[in-house]
N, C-alpha and C positions, 0 to 999 in steps of 0.2 A: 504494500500500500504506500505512494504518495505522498508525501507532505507538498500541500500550494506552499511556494513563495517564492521570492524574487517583488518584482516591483508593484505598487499600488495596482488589484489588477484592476478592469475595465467595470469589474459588477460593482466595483466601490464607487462609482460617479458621486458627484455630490449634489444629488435633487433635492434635497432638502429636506422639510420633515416626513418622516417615510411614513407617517400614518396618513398623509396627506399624497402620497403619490398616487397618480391613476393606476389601473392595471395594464395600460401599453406600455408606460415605464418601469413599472416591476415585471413585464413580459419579459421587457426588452434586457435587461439587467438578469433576469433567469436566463436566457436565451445565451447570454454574454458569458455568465460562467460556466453552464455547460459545457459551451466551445472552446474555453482557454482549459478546460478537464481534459478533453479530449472526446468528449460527449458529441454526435451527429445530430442534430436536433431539425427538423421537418415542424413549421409552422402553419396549423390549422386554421387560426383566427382570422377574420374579417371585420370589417368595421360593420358591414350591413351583410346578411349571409345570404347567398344567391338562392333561389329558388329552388327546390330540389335537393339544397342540403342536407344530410343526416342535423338533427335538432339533439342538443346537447354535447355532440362533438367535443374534447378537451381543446383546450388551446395551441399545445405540442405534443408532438409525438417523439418520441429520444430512444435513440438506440448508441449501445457500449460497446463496443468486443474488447476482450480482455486479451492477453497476449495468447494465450490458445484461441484457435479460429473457430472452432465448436462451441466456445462459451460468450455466447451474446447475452445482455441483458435490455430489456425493450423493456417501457413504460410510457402513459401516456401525461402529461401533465397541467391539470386544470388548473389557471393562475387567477388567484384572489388578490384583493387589495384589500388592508386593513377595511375599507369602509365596509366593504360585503359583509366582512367578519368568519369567513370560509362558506359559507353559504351556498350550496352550489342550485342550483335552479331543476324544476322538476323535472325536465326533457334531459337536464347534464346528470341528475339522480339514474332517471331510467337507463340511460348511454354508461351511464358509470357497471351499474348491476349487471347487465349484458355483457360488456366486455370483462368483466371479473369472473365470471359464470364460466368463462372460456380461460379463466387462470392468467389474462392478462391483470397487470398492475394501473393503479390511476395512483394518482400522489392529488391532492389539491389544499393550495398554497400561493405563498411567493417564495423571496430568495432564500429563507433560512430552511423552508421544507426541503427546498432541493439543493441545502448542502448536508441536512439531514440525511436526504436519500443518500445521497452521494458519500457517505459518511459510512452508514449503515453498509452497503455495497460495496465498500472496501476501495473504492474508487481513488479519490484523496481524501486527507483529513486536512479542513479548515477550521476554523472557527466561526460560530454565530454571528449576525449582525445586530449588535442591540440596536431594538424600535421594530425590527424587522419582524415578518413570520417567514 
């Protein structure tokens, strides 16, 4: 396992009070640290969702491979902002239950969940953001 460091990375921007962030900027900021992990991350979200969309859909989709080529680990990742409070909506409830059903993983959060995950999985070990979920 990992240890992050080297220099301030990019998921540390300074937006300011983080209970106050939107969730495009704690996307964007989850999105950011997966990729400097070495996390592939596939972005679901839309501002308005086309016609035809699956309803409830996560925000990301993240795929690992660890240094053996057999051992991938996939999740998807539904991103909260403080304000929600994790809240996820009855269409993301039902889309969540469905793809668990099937032993897929969902995580839903912002950036502390998924250094959580990321922790938990052996990926690297960072540290928490205080203010942060």
């Amino acid at each position: 396992m990992a240890v992050a460091a080297g220099k301030k990375p990019l998921y540390l921007w300074d937006l300011g009070d983080p209970h106050r962030l939107s969730e495009k900027k704690i996307e964007a900021m989850v999105m950011s640290l997966y990729r400097q992990v070495g996390i592939d991350v596939v972005k679901t979200s839309q501002p308005q969702k086309p016609a035809g969309m699956t309803i409830g859909i996560p925000d990301l989709r993240c795929y690992f491979r660890r240094n053996d080529p057999d051992s991938i680990i996939t999740w998807w990742h539904e991103v909260k902002s403080w304000k929600s409070r994790k809240r996820p909506t009855p269409g993301q409830i039902k889309f969540h239950e469905m793809v668990r059903s099937y032993n897929e993983e969902v995580i839903v959060g912002g950036v502390n969940t998924a250094i959580e995950w990321i922790d938990i999985h052996g990926i690297v070990t960072m540290p928490a953001l205080v203010g942060h979920w």
